[in-house]
PLY file of the C-alpha trace (Angstrom):
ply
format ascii 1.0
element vertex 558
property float x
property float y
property float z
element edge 557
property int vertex1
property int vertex2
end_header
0.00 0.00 0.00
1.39 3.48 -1.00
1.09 6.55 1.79
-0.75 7.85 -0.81
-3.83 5.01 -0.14
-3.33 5.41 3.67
-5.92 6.82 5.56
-5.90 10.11 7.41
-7.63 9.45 10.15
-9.10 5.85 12.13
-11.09 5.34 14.98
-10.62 1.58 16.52
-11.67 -0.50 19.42
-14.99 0.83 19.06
-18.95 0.63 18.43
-19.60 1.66 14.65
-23.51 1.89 14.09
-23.29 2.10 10.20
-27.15 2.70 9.72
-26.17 0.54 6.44
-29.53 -1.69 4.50
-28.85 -3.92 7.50
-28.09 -2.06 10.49
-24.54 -3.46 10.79
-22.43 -3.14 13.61
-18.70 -2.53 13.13
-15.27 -2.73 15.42
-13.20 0.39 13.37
-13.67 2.84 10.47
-11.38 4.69 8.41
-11.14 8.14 6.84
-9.82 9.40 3.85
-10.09 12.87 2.67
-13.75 14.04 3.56
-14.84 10.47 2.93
-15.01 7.18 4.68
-12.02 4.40 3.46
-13.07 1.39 5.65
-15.36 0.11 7.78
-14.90 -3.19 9.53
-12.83 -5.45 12.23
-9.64 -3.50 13.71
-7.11 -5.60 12.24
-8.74 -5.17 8.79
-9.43 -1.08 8.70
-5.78 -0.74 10.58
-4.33 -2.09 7.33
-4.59 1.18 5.86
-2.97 3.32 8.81
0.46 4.86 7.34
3.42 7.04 9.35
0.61 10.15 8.99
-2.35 8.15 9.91
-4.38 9.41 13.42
-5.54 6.25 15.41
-7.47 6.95 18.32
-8.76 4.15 20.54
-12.15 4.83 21.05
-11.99 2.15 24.30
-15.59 0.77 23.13
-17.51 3.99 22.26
-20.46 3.97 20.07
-20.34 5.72 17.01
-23.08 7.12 14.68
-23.56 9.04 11.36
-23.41 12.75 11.85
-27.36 13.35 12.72
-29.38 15.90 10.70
-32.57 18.18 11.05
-35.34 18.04 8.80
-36.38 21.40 9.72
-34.78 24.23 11.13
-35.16 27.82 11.31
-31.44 28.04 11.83
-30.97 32.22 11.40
-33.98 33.25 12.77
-33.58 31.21 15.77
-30.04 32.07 15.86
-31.16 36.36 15.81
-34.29 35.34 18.42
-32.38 36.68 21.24
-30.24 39.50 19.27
-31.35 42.35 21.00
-32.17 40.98 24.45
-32.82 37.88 26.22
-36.34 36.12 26.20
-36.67 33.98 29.42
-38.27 30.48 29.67
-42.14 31.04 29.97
-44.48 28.52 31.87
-46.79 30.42 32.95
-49.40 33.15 31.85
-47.88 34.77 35.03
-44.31 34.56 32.89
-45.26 36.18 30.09
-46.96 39.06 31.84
-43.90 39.60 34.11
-41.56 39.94 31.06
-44.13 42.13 29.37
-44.20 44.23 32.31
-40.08 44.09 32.40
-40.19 45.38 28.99
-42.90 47.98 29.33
-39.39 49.58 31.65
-37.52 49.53 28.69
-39.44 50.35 25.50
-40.35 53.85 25.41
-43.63 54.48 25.84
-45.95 54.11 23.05
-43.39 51.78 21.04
-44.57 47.89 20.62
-43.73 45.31 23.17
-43.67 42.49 20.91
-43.26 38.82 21.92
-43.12 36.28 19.64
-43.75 32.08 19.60
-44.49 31.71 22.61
-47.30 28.67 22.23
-50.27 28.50 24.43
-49.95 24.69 24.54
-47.09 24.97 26.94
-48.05 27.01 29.31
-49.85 25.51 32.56
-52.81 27.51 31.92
-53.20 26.35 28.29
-54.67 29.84 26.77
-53.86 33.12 25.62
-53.19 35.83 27.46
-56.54 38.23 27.82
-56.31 41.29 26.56
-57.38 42.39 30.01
-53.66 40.95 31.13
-52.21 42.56 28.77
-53.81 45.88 29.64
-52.76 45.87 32.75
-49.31 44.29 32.46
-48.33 47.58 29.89
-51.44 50.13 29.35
-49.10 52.44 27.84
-47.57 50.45 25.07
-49.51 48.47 22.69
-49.09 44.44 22.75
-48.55 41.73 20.23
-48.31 38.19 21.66
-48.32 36.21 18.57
-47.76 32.45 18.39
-47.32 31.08 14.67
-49.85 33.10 12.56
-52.35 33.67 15.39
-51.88 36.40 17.77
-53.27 38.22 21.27
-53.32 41.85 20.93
-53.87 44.32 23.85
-56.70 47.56 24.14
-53.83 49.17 22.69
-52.26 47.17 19.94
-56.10 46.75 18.71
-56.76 50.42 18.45
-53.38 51.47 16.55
-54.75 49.17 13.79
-58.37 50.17 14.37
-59.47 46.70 14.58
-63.40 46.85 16.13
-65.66 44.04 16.14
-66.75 44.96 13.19
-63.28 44.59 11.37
-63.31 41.71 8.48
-60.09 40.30 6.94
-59.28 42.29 4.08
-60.50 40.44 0.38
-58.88 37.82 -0.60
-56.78 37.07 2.99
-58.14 34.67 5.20
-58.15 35.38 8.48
-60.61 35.92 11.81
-61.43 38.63 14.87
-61.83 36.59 17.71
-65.38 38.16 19.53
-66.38 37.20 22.99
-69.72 35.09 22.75
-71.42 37.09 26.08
-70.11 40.99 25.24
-69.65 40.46 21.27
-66.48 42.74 21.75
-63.37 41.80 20.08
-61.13 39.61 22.82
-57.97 40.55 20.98
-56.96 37.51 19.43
-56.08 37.74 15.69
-56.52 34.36 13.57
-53.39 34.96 10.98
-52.87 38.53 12.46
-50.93 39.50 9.11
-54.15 40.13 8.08
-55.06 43.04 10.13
-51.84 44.23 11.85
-49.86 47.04 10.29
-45.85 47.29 10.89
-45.70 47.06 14.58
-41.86 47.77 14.31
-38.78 45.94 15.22
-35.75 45.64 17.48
-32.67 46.97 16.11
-31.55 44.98 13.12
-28.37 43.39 12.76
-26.01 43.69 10.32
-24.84 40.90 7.90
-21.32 40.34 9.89
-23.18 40.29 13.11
-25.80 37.84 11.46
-22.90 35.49 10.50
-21.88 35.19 13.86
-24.94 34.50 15.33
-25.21 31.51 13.05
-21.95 30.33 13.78
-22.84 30.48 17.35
-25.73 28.25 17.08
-24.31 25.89 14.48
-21.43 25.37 17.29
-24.61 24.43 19.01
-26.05 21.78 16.73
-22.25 20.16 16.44
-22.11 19.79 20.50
-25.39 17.88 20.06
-24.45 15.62 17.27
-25.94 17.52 14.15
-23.84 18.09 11.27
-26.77 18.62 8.91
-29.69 20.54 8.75
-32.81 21.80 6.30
-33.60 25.41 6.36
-37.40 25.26 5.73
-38.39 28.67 4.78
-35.43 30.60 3.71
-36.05 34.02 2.25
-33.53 35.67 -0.59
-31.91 37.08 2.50
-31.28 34.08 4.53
-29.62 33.07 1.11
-27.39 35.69 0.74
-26.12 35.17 4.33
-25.87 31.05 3.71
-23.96 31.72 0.67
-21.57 34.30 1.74
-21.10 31.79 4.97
-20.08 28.87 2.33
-17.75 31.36 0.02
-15.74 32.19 3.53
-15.77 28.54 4.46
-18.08 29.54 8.03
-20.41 26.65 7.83
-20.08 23.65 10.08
-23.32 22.12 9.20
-24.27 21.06 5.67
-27.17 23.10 4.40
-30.21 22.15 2.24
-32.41 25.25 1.41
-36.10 25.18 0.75
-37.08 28.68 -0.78
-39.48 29.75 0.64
-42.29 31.83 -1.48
-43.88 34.20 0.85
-46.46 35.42 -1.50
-47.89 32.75 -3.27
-51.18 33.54 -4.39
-50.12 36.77 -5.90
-50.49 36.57 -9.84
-49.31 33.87 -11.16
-46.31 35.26 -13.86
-44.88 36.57 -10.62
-44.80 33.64 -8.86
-43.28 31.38 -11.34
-40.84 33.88 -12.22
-39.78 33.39 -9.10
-39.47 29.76 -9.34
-37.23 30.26 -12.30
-34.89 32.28 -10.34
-34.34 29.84 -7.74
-34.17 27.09 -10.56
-31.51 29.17 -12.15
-28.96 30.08 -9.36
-25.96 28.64 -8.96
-27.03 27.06 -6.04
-29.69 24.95 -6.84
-26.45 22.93 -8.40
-25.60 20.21 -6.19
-22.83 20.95 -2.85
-22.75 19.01 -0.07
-22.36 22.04 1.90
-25.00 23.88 0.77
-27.85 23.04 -1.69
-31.06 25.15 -2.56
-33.58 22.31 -3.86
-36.73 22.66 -2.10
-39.46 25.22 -2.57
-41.56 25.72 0.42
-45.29 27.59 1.24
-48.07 27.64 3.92
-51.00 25.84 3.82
-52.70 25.89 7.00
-52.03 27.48 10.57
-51.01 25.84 13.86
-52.13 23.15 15.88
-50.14 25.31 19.02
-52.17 28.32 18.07
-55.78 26.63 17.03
-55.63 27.70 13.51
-54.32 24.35 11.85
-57.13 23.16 8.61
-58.63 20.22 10.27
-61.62 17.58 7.92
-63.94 17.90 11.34
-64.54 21.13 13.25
-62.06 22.10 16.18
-64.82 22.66 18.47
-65.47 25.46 20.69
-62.37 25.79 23.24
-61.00 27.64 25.76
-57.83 26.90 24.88
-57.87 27.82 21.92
-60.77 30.72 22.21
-62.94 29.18 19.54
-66.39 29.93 19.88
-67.52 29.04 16.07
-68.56 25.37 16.50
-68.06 24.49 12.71
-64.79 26.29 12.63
-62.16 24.19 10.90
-58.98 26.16 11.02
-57.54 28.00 8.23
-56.49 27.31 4.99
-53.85 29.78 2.68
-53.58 28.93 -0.65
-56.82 27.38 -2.90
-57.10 23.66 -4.45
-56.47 25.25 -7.68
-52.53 27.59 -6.90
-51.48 24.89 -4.33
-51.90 22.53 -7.65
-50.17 25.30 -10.00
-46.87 25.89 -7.39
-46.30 22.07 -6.98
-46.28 21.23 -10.49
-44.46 24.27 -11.36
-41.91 23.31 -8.73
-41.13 19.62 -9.09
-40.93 20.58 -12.82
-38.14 22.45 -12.42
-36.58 19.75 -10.14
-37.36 21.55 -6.70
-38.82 19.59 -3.93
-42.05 21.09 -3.35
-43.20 21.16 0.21
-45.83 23.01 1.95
-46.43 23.41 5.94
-49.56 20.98 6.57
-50.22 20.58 9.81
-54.12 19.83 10.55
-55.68 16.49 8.36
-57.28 19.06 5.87
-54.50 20.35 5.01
-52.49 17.12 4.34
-55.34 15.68 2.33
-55.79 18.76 0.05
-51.72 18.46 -0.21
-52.11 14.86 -1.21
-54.46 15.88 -3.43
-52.44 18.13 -5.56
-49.99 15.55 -6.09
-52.11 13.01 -7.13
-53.61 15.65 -9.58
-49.78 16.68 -10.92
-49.04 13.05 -10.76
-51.31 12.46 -13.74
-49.18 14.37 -15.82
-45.69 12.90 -14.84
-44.84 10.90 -12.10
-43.91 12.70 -8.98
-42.56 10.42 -7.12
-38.22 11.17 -8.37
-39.09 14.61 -7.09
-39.90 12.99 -3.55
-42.68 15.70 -2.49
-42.76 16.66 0.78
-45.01 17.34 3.66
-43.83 19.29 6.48
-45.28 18.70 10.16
-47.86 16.24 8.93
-49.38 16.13 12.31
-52.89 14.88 11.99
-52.57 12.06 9.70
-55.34 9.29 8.63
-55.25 5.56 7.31
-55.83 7.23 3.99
-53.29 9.72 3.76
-50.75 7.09 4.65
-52.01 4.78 1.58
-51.36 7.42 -0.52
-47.87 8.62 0.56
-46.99 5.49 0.33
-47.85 4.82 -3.38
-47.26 8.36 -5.00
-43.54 8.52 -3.34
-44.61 11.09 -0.92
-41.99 11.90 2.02
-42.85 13.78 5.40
-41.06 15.87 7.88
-41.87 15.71 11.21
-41.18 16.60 14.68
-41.28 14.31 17.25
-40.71 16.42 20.21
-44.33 17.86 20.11
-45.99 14.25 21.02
-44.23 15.53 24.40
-44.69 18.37 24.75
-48.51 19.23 23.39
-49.98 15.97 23.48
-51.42 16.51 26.88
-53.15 19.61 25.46
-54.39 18.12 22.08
-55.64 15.25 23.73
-57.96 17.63 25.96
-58.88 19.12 23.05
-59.61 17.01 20.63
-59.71 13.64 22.75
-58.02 10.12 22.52
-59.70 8.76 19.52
-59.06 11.45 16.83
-55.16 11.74 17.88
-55.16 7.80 17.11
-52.68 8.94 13.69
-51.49 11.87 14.94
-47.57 11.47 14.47
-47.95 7.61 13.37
-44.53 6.70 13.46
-45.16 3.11 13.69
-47.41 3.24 10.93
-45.52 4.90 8.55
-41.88 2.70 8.94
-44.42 0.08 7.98
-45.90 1.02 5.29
-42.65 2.16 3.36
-43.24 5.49 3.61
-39.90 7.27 4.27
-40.43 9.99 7.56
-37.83 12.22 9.13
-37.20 13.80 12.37
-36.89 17.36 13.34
-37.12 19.75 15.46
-38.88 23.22 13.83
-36.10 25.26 15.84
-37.20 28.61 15.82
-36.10 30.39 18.90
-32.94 30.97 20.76
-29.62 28.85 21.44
-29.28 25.95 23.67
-30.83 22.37 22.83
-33.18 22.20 25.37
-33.73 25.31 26.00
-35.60 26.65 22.69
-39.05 26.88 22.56
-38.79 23.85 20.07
-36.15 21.86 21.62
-33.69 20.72 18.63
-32.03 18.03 21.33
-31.96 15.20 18.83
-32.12 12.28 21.40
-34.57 14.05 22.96
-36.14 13.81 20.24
-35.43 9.97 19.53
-36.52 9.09 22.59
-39.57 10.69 22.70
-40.61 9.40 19.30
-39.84 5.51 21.17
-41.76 6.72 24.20
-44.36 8.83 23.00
-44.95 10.20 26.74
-46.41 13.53 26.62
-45.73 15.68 29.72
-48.93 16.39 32.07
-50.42 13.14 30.99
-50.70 9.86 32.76
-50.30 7.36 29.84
-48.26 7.18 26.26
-50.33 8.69 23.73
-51.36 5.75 21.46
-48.15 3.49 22.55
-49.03 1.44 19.52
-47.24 3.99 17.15
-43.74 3.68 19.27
-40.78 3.06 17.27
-37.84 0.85 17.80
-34.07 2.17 18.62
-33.27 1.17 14.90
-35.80 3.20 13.57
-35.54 6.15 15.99
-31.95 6.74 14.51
-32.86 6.09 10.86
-35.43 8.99 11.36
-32.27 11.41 12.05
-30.15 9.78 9.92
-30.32 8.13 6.23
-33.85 8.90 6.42
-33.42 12.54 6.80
-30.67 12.19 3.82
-33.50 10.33 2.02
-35.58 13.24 2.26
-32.95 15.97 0.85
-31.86 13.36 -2.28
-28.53 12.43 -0.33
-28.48 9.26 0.57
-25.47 8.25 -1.31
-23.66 11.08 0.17
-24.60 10.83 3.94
-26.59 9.49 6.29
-24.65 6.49 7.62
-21.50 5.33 7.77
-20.53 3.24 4.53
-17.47 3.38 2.44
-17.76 6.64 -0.33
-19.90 8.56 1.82
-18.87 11.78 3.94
-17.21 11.07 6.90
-19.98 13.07 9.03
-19.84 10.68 12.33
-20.22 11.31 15.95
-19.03 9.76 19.05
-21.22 9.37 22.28
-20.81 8.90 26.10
-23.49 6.16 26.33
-24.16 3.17 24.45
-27.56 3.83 22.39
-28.50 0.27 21.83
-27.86 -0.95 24.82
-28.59 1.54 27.60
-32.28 1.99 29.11
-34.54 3.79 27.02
-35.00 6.87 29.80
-31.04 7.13 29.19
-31.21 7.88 25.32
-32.76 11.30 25.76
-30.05 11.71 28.47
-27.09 10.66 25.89
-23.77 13.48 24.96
-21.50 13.43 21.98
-17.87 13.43 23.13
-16.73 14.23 19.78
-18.07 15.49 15.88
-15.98 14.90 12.89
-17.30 16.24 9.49
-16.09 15.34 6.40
-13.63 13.65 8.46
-12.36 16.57 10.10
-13.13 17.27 13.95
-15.41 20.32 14.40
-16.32 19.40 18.19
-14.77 17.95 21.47
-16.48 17.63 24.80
0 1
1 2
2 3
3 4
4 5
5 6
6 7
7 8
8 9
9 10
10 11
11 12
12 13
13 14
14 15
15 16
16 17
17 18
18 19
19 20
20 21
21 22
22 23
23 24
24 25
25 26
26 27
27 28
28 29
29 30
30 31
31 32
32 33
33 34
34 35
35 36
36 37
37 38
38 39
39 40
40 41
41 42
42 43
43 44
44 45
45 46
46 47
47 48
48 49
49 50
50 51
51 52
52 53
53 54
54 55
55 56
56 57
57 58
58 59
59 60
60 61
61 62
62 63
63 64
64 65
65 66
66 67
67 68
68 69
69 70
70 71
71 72
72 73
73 74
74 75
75 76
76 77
77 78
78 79
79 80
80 81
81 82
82 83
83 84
84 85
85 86
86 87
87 88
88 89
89 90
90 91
91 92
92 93
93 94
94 95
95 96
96 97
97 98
98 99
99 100
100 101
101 102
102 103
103 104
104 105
105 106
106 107
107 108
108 109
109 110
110 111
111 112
112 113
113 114
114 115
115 116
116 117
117 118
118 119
119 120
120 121
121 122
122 123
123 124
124 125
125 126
126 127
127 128
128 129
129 130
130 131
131 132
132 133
133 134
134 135
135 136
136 137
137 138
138 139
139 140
140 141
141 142
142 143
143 144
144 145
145 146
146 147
147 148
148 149
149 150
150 151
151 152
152 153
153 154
154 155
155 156
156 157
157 158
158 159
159 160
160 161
161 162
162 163
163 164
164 165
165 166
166 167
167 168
168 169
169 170
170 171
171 172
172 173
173 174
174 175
175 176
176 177
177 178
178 179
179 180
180 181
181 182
182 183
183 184
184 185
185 186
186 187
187 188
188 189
189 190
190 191
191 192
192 193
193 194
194 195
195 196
196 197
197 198
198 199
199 200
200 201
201 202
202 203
203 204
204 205
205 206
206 207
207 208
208 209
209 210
210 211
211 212
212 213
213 214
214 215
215 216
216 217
217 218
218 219
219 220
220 221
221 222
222 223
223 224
224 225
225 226
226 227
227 228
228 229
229 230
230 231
231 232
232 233
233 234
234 235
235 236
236 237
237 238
238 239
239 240
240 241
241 242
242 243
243 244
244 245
245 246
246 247
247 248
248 249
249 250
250 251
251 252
252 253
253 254
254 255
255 256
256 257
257 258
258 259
259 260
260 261
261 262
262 263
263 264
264 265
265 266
266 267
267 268
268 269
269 270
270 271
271 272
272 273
273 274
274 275
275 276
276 277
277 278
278 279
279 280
280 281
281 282
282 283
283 284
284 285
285 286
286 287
287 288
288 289
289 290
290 291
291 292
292 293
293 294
294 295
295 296
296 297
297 298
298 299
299 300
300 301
301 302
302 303
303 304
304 305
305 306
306 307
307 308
308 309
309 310
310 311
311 312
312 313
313 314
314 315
315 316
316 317
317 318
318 319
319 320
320 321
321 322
322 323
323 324
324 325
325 326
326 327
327 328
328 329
329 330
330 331
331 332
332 333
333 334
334 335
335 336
336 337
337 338
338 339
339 340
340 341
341 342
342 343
343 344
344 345
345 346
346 347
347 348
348 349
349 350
350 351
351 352
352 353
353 354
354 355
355 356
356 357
357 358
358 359
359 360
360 361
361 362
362 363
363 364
364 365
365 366
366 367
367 368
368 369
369 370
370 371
371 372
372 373
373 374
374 375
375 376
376 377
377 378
378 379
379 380
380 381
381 382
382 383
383 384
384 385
385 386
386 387
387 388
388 389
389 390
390 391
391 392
392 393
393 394
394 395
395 396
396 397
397 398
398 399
399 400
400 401
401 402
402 403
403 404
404 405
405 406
406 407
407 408
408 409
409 410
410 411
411 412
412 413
413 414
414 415
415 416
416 417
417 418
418 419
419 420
420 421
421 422
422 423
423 424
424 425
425 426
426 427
427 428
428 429
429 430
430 431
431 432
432 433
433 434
434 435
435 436
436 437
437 438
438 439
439 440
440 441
441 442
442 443
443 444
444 445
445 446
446 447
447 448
448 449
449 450
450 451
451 452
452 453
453 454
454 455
455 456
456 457
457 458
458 459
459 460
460 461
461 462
462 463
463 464
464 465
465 466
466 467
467 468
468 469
469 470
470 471
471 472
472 473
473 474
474 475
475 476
476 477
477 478
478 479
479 480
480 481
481 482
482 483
483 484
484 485
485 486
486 487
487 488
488 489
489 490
490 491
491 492
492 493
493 494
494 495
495 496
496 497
497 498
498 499
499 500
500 501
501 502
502 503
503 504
504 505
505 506
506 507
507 508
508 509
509 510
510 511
511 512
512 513
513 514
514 515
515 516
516 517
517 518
518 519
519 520
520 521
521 522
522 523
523 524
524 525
525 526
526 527
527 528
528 529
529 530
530 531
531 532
532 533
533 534
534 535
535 536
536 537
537 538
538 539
539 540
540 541
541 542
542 543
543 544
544 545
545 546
546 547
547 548
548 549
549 550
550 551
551 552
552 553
553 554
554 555
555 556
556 557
C-alpha cells in the first residue's frame, strides 16, 4: 500500500452503528479525505494506517452518522435573542412579568412584541386576555403572537383600528376573535398578518453580526451531534447570508435550502418567475455544503395556536378561544394555486413542500400531487409534507404509493400531546404522528425539530435536542399526561436513529452522500458517552457526543 492510499484518520476499538440496509455493527472505520475508506474489524481497517495516519482508541464507544434536522429555522432562531434575552415562559404569570419588564424599557408608546411563545405549553393552556395585557403595559400596545395567530392588547387593537366589526381584508383569510357574552373583540387575531400594520422591530443586525450568530448556534447543533440541517423557509436574504457563509468557508453544518415563497397567491407570472430564479442560481447545483432544492409555502395554521385546517370542526375551546362550532382552522392557498406551485416546482426539479399541519390540510396536499401526478410521475421529485401532524389511514395509503416523504417533529408528542388530547380527545389523535405506521408502510419519515427560537438544545421553545427527540418518538410520553399517547405507534431504537439519519438524507436526495457510515460517503460521524443500543430507554434522551468529525475533520470535542 502506498502513503498515498493510507488513511488520514481511524477510529478503533470501538462501536460503529453504520445505519447501512442492514443495520450493521462494526469494530473500526477509516477516513480518507472528507470520505469514509473502511469500515470493519480492527485488524482489517488498521491495514490502511500509514506514518501520517491518526488512530485513536475509542476504548468501546459507540459511534453514529453525523445526525441531521429536517427542519430548522437556523438564522432566525439564531437572531431570536439579538437584541435581548427572552426567558423560559411557563406560565401566563411569565409572560406578563416579562411584558411588564419590557414595558421599563421600550419607550412608551413603542410595541412590546413577543413572539412564539405557544399557548400549549403554558400551565394555563390559553392566551393571554387582553385584560392581562392591559394591565401588564397600558401604555404600550401588545402583540403576543404564536405562529400566525396572535393576542393583541386595548392598545395594539386600536393602533390598527381593529373593532368588532373589522373583516379580513378580500382575498386574505383570516378571523377577529369576539367574545360570545359581550360580542367585543377579545384581541386575538386568527393569521394577524391580516389586520396588523408594521408594529416595528428591534434593532436589526447587520450581515457580519448575522454570521456570527449563526456560527454560534451551528457550534450548538455540532455539540449535540448535528452536522446537517434543512432550512425550511429561507427568504432571498437568509440566502445571501448562507452563501456568503459557504464562500468564507463559516459553515459547520451542511445546508439544504427550501425557498421559501412568501407570496404565493399573488399573480401567477410573478410567482413562477420566481421559481425560475431559484431554478436558475448557482445554487440549486448540487454541494454538499450547501444546496437550494426545495421550494416551500403555507398551507394551514397551527395546531399550538388553534388555527391548523382540520376535515372535522375544532370545536369550541378555551384553549384555543374558539367559539364558532363548525370552525375548521384556516387554509392559505386554494385547491387550484397549491396545484399550480407544486407542479411548477417539481418541474423544475425543486422539492415542493408546503407546511400541513391539521388532516385538511395534508389531504388537500395529497391531493395536488395526485392531480400533478397524472401528468408525470412525482414520485423522483420525492414531495414533501412538512409537520404532517394529523394524519389518517388514507393519507398514509397514498404517501406510500405516489412517493410522498414527510417531515416531522417528534418532540411535540411531548410536549402538546397533553393539550391536544384535551382538546380534541383520545380517539381522533389515534394517527397523529404515526410513526409506527408509517416505517411500515414504506413510507420514508424524518425527524426534526422546527427550531425557531434561541440557542441551547433544550432550552428553545422547540427543543432541537436530537435524542430528545429519539426518545420521545420511542416513548411517546407527553408531559402532564398519565399514559403514552397511542403506545401502539412507538418506534424501535433502529428506527428512531434512521429517522435522524439516512432517512433525513433520504428526504434531501442524499443518501449516497450521507446518512450512515458506509465506504464513499462523507465522513460526518459522531461519538457518544453512552451506548444507544444498549442503555435503558430513559437514558437515550439523556445521551452526549464526546466528539463530531465532518467530512472527516473534527469540528467538536467535549
Amino acid at each position: 500500500m502506498s502513503f498515498a492510499q493510507s488513511a488520514d484518520l481511524i477510529l478503533r476499538n470501538a462501536k460503529i452503528v453504520t445505519v447501512d440496509a442492514r443495520f450493521r455493527v462494526a469494530q473500526a472505520i477509516a477516513v480518507r479525505g472528507d470520505r469514509i475508506a473502511a469500515v470493519g474489524s480492527d485488524p482489517a481497517v488498521l491495514k490502511l494506517r500509514g506514518p501520517k495516519t491518526q488512530v485513536i482508541d475509542l476504548g468501546g464507544k459507540t459511534v453514529l452518522p453525523g445526525l441531521i434536522d429536517s427542519h430548522t429555522h437556523a438564522l432566525d432562531a439564531s437572531l431570536y435573542e439579538f437584541d435581548h434575552e427572552i426567558p423560559p415562559m411557563a406560565t401566563i404569570a411569565d409572560v406578563l412579568a416579562h411584558v411588564r419588564e419590557r414595558a421599563r424599557i421600550v419607550p412608551e408608546g413603542e410595541w412590546i412584541i413577543l413572539r412564539q411563545v405557544f399557548i400549549t405549553r403554558l400551565r394555563e393552556q390559553r392566551y393571554p386576555t387582553r385584560a392581562e395585557l392591559d394591565a401588564a403595559a397600558p401604555r404600550h400596545p401588545v402583540i403576543f403572537s404564536t405562529g400566525p395567530d396572535a393576542s393583541l392588547n386595548s392598545l395594539g387593537l386600536a393602533r390598527n383600528g381593529i373593532t368588532l366589526e373589522t373583516k379580513s381584508p378580500a382575498g386574505q383569510p383570516g378571523k377577529v376573535e369576539l367574545d360570545p357574552v359581550s360580542g367585543e373583540a377579545t384581541g386575538i387575531l386568527r393569521t394577524y398578518a391580516a389586520f396588523v400594520k408594521s408594529v416595528g422591530t428591534d434593532r436589526q443586525p447587520t450581515t457580519t453580526e448575522r454570521i456570527a450568530r449563526l456560527k454560534m448556534l451551528m457550534a450548538d447543533y455540532n455539540s449535540l451531534g448535528i452536522t446537517s440541517i434543512t432550512d425550511r423557509a429561507a427568504t432571498s436574504q437568509h440566502v445571501e447570508v448562507y452563501r456568503k457563509m459557504r464562500e468564507e468557508g463559516g459553515l459547520s453544518c451542511r445546508v439544504f435550502l427550501d425557498y421559501h415563497v412568501t407570496e404565493p397567491n399573488r399573480d401567477w407570472k410573478d410567482v413562477e418567475a420566481e421559481l425560475d430564479s431559484v431554478a436558475a442560481d448557482p445554487l440549486h447545483k448540487y454541494d454538499n455544503m450547501l444546496w437550494m432544492r426545495g421550494v416551500k409555502v403555507f398551507l394551514d395554521g397551527g395546531m399550538l395556536t388553534g388555527s391548523a385546517l382540520m376535515r372535522e370542526p375544532w370545536g369550541k375551546s378555551a384553549i384555543y378561544s374558539i367559539s364558532d362550532p363548525e370552525y375548521r382552522g384556516m387554509r392559505y392557498i386554494d385547491a387550484q394555486r397549491l396545484f399550480e406551485l407544486a407542479r411548477a416546482s417539481l418541474k423544475r426539479e425543486l422539492q415542493f413542500t408546503a407546511h400541513t399541519v391539521g388532516d385538511g390540510a395534508i389531504h388537500a396536499l395529497i391531493a395536488a400531487y395526485e392531480r400533478v401526478n397524472e401528468e408525470f410521475p412525482v414520485r423522483p421529485g420525492r414531495p414533501n409534507l412538512t409537520h404532517a401532524n394529523f394524519m389518517s389511514p388514507e393519507a398514509i395509503e397514498k404517501m406510500a404509493k405516489l412517493g410522498i416523504v414527510a417531515d416531522m417533529q417528534p418532540a411535540w408528542l411531548e410536549l402538546d400531546g397533553a393539550t391536544l388530547t384535551k382538546q380534541f380527545g383520545l380517539p381522533r389523535l389515534r394517527f397523529f404522528q404515526p410513526y409506527a405506521s408509517l416505517f411500515k408502510s414504506g413510507v420514508t419519515v424524518g425527524g426534526g425539530s422546527d427550531h425557531m427560537q434561541s440557542i441551547g438544545g433544550m432550552r428553545a421553545v422547540n427543543p432541537y435536542h436530537p435524542f430528545w427527540g429519539m426518545w420521545i418518538a420511542m416513548e411517546r410520553r407527553p408531559r402532564w399526561a398519565e399514559q403514552p399517547l397511542h403506545p401502539q405507534e412507538r418506534i424501535s431504537r433502529e428506527q428512531a436513529i434512521r429517522l435522524y439519519t439516512i432517512n433525513n438524507a433520504y428526504l434531501s436526495f442524499e443518501e449516497k452522500e450521507k446518512g450512515s457510515l458506509e465506504v464513499g460517503k462523507l465522513a460526518d460521524l459522531i461519538v457518544l458517552d453512552t451506548d444507544i443500543l444498549s442503555c435503558p430507554v430513559e437514558k437515550i434522551k439523556d445521551i452526549r457526543v464526546l466528539s463530531t468529525y465532518l467530512g472527516g475533520r473534527r469540528i467538536y470535542l467535549r
